[in-house]
N, C-alpha and C positions, 0 to 999 in steps of 0.2 A: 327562019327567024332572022329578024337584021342583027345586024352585029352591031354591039353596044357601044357609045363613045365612046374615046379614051377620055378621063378628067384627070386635072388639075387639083391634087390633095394639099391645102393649108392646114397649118399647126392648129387653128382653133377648129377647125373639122374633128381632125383627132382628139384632141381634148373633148368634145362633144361628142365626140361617142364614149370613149374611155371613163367619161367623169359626171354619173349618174344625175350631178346639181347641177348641171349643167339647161339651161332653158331650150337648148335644143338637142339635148340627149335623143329623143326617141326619134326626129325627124332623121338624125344619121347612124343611129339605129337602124331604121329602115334602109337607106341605103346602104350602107355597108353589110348587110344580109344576103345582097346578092348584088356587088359591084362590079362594074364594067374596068376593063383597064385600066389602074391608077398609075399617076406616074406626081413625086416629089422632089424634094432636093434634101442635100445632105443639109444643108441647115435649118431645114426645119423638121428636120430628125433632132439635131441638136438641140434648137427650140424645143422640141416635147420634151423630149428628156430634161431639161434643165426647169422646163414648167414645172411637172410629175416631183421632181427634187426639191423645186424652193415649195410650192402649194403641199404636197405630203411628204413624202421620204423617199429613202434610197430604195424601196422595196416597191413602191409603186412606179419611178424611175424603170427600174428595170421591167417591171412587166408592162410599162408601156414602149421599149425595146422590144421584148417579147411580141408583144401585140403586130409588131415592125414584121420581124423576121417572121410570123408565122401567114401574111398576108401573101399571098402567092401573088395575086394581082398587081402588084406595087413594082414600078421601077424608080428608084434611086438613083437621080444624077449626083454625080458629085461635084464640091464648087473649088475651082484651082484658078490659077491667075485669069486668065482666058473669060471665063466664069465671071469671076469679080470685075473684071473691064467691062461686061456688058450688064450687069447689077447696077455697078457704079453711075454708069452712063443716066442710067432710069433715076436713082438717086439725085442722082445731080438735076435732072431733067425735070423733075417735081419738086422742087427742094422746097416749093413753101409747105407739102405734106408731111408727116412723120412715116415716111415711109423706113420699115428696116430693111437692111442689107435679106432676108430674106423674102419680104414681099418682093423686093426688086427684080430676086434672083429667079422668083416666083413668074411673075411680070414676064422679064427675057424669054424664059421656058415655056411659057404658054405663046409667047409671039414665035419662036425660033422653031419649036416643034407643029405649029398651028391648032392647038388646041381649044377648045374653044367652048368646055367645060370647066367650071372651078366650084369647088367646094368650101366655102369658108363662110366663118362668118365677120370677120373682119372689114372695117368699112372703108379699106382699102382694096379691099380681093372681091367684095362683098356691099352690100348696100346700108350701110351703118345701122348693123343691130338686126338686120334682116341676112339671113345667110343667101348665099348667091348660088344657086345648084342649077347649071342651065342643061 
């Protein structure tokens, strides 16, 4: 059996699974049922968490934490200065986009690691309104 790619996890991925109204709930359903190596950043950990907080509560917040830690598949970069200088770069680099400090960081990590998977559906990560799962 080939070995599965590694992908690219964005915030609104997550949200779309996690969040049943979601228009592409069951497309990341499906994939997240039996995911191939994921890999994120810490801010868009943050980003879910803070979605999950303003859109429901502190209770939904935390289990979509939960949801975090109980994924085995998932590697977590973290974002520290280093980090942020090559986020920046991309930010500045598009600046007529609304690109955030985590698409950016998003961006760097899939250039820096060569990944060449992403899950989102963001029309930055993603094909505006069409989610991107390659």
């Amino acid at each position: 059996m080939a070995k599965k790619t590694e992908c690219y996890v964005d915030t609104s991925a997550f949200i779309a699974f996690l969040d049943r109204s979601d228009s592409f709930h069951a497309l990341f359903r499906r994939l997240f049922s039996e995911p191939p190596p994921l890999t994120t950043s810490s801010l868009v950990i943050a980003e879910g968490h803070g979605w999950f907080l303003r859109r429901y509560d502190r209770q939904r917040a935390i289990q979509f934490l939960a949801f975090i830690d109980a994924l085995p598949v998932l590697a977590i970069r973290g974002f520290d200065t280093s980090e942020l200088a090559k986020a920046g770069r991309i930010v500045k680099k598009f600046s007529d986009q609304d690109l955030t400090l985590a698409d950016a960081h998003g961006l760097a990590m899939m250039r820096e690691l060569r990944i060449g998977c992403c899950w989102s559906t963001d029309r930055h990560l993603g094909l505006d309104g069409v989610p991107l799962v390659i």
